[in-house]
C-alpha positions in Angstrom: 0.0 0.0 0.0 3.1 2.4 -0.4 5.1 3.1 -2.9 8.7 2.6 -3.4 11.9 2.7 -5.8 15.2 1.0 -6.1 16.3 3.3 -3.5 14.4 2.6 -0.9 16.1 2.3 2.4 19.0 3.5 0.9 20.6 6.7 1.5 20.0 7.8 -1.6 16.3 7.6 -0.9 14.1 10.7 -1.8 16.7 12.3 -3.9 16.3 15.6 -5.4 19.5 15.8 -7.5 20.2 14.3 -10.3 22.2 10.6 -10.2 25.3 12.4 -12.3 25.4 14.9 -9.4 24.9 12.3 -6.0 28.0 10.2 -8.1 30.0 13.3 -8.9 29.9 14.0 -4.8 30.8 10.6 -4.2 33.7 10.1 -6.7 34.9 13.7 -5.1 34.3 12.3 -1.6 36.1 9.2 -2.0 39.2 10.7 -3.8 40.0 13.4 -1.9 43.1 12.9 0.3 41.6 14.3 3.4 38.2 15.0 3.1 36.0 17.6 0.8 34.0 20.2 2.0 29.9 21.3 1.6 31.7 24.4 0.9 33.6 23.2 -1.9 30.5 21.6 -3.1 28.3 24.1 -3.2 30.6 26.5 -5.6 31.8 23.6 -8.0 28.0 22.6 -8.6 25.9 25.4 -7.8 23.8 23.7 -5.2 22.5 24.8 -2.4 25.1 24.7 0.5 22.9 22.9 3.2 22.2 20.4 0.3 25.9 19.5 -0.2 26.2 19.3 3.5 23.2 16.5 4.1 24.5 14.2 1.1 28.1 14.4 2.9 26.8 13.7 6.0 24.6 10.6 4.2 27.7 9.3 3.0 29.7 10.1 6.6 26.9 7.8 8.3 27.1 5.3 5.7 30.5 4.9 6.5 29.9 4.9 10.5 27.7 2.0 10.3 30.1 0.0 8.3 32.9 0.0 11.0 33.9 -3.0 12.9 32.7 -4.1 15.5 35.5 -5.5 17.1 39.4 -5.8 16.3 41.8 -8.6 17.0 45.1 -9.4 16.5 47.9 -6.7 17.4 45.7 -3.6 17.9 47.0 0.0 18.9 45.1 2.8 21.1 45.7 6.1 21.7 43.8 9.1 22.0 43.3 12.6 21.3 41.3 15.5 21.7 39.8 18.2 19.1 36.9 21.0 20.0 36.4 23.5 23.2 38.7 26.2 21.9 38.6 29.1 24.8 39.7 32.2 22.6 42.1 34.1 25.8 41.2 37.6 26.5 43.4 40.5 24.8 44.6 42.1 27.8 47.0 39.9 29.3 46.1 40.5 33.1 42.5 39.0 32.5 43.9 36.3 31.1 43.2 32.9 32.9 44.3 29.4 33.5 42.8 27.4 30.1 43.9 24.0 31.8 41.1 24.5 34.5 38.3 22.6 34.0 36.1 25.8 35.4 38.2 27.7 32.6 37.2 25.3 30.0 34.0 25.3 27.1 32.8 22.1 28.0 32.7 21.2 24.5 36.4 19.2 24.0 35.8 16.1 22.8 38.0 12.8 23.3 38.4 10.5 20.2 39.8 7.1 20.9 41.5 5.6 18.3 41.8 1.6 17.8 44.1 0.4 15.2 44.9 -3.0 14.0 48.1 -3.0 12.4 48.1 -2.9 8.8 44.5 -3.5 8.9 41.3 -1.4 9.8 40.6 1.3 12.0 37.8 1.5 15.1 37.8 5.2 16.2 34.9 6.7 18.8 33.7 9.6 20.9 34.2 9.1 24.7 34.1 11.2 27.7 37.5 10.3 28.4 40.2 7.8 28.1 39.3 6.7 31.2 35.7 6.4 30.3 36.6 4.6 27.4 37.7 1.6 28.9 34.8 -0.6 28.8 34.2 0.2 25.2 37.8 -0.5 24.4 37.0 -3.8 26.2 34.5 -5.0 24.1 35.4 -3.8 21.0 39.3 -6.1 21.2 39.1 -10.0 20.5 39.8 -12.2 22.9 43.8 -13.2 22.3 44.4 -9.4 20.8 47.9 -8.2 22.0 47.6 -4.1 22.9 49.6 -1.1 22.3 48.9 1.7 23.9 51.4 4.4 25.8 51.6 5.3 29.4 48.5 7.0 30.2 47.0 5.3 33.6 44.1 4.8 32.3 45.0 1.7 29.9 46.1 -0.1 33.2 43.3 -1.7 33.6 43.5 -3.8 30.3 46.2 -6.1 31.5 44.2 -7.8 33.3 42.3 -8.6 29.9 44.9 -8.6 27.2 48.3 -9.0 26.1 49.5 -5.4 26.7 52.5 -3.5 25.7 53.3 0.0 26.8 55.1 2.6 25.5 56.9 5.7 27.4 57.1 8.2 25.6 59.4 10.6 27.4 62.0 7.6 26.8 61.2 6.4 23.3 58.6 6.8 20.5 58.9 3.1 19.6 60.7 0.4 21.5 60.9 -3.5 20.9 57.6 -3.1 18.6 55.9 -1.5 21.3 54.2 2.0 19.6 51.6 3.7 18.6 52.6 5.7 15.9 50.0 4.1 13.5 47.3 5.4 16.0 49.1 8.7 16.4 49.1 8.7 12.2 44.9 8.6 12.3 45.1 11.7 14.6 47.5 13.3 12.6 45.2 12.8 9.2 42.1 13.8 11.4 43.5 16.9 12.8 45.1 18.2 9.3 41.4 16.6 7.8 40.3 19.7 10.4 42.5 22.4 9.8 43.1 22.1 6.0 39.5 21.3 4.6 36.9 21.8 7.6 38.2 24.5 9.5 35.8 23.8 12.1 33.5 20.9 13.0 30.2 21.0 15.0 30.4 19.4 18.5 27.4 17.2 17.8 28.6 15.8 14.4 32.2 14.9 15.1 31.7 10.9 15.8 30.9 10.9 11.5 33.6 13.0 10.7 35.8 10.7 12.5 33.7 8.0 11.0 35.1 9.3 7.8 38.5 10.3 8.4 38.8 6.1 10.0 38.0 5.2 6.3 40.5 7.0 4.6 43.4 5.9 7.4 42.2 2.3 6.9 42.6 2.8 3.1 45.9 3.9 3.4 47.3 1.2 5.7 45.6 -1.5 3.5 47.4 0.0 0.4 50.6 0.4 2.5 50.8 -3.5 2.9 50.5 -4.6 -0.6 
């Protein structure tokens, strides 16, 4: 009693543009280095900007509901932080402490990166490392060996796994133990930020990271051949 298409349930369902435009966005999408932008978009075809920004963000949630579920094998974590900038104040003796929590936006975000090596790429939004834990927990195979640095908060996943730690102030890679494939996504996410998106909303960045965990995974793949 309804009617349908081929697209149904897809996300190119109820599509206004033409197919030679939504495949245009996608061939631009998948061959950009680190990322394209609505804004971009919206100038080369002369659309609409908000509609450049909701196919992007079909094709960022796409690619958030293909990640895996869990990782095995040897599997790095790290993670990093993006968001809450506090602009300081221009005269110098109003200036305060941006380190303090009570000085802080509230809007920093934590992105925990999981990394098999050579293989794909798990990253989330979490409260915290800390916080992140469980999630880490569930999200490694049983019999995965760990890589993560010195940060107290990956402690309590020897009890759990195979872990190997990294200190940093001493070495940035040591007897296999590093991270630097982990450190590598945040790298790509954070240039992804500054050289294409400038900024991201606080409420969409688990699809840009979504996005940016494709293209790392990409790379690694094509790095093993």
């Amino acid at each position: 009693g309804k009617q349908s298409s081929v697209t149904t349930g897809t996300i190119f369902a109820g599509h206004k543009l033409p197919f030679e435009d939504i495949l245009y966005v996608i061939v631009k999408f998948a061959n950009g280095a680190k990322g394209v932008s609505a804004r971009q978009l919206h100038a080369e075809m002369g659309c609409n900007y908000r509609t450049a920004f909701v196919l992007l963000h079909k094709l960022r949630e796409a690619l958030k509901a293909l990640q895996a579920v869990k990782l095995g094998g040897e599997v790095e974590m790290d993670a990093t932080y993006t968001g809450g900038y506090v602009k300081p104040t221009n005269e110098a003796k109003k200036r305060r402490d941006r380190r303090m929590l009570e000085n802080q936006s509230g809007r920093k975000r934590c992105i925990i990166t999981m990394v098999e090596r050579g293989g794909r790429v798990l990253a989330f939004v979490a409260g915290s490392e800390g916080q992140a834990i469980s999630d880490i927990t569930s999200r490694l195979a049983p019999g995965s060996i760990g890589y993560a640095d010195e940060a107290k908060a990956y402690d309590a996943l020897h009890a759990l796994f195979d872990m190997r730690r990294i200190d940093h102030s001493k070495a940035y890679s040591k007897d296999g133990a590093n991270t630097n494939q982990a450190e590598s996504f945040h790298a790509r996410l954070k240039q992804a930020i500054k050289g294409v998106y400038h900024q991201i909303a606080h409420d969409y960045v688990d699809s840009y990271v979504a996005e940016i965990a494709w293209r790392h995974a990409f790379v690694l793949r094509r790095a093993t051949r």
